[in-house]
N, C-alpha and C positions, 0 to 999 in steps of 0.2 A: 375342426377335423377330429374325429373317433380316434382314439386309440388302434384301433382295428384297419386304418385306413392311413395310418403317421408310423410306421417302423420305429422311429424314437422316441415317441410316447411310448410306443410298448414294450421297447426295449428297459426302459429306465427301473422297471423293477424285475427284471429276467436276466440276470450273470451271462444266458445262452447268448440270448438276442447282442446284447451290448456287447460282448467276445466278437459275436459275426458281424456286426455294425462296423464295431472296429477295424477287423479285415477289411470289410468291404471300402471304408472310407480311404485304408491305407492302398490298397489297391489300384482303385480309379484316381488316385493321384501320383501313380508309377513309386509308390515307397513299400516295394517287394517282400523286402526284409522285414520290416514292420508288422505288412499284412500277412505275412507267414507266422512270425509269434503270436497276432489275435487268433489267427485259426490255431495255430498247433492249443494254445488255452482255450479254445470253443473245442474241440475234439478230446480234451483231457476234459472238462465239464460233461462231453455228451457222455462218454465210456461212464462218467460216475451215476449220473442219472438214468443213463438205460441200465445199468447193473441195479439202481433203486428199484425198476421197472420188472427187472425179471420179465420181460417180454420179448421175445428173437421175433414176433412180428412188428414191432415197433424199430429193431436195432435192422434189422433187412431194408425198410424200408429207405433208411440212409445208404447202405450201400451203394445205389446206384448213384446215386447223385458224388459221393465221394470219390468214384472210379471216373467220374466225369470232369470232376475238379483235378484229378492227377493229371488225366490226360491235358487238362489245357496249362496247367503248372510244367508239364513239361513240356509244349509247343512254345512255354515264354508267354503264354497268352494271360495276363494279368485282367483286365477288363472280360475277358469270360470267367474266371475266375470269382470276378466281383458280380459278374450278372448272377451264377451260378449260386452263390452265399446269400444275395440279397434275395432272389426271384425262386429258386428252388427252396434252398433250408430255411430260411427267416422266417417265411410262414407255417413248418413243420414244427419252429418252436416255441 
């Protein structure tokens, strides 16, 4: 399997990836709490690297997917949450 095609191959040298792995793992096994501290550390790593980036089209494009992830955060919905991290952002970084 490619690295490109295994999310934890590719995570293993990416801080981002491994952060969102993390939630995502904490997540889909209902450990809420968990999976909120690897994201709140995956969203304190994006802010540092999109500010490297100086690019508002790169930092917009997160947007949307972030306002998607609140909303299912606050319906309780945890496994959308981890769809959301693994299938949306994973491959944005």
């Amino acid at each position: 399997m490619s690295p490109e095609s295994d999310p934890s191959a590719a995570a293993s040298e990416n801080p981002l990836a491994q952060s969102l792995l993390a939630a995502v793992s904490a997540f889909r096994v209902g450990r809420a709490a968990e999976g909120n501290t690897a994201l709140i550390e995956f969203i304190d790593l994006m802010q540092v690297a999109l500010r490297g980036l100086d690019d508002p089209v790169a930092e917009a494009a997160f947007n949307p997917h972030l306002e998607e992830i609140l909303a299912a955060q606050v319906r309780g919905d945890v496994l959308a949450v981890a769809d959301l991290l693994e299938f949306e952002l994973l491959p944005m970084v």
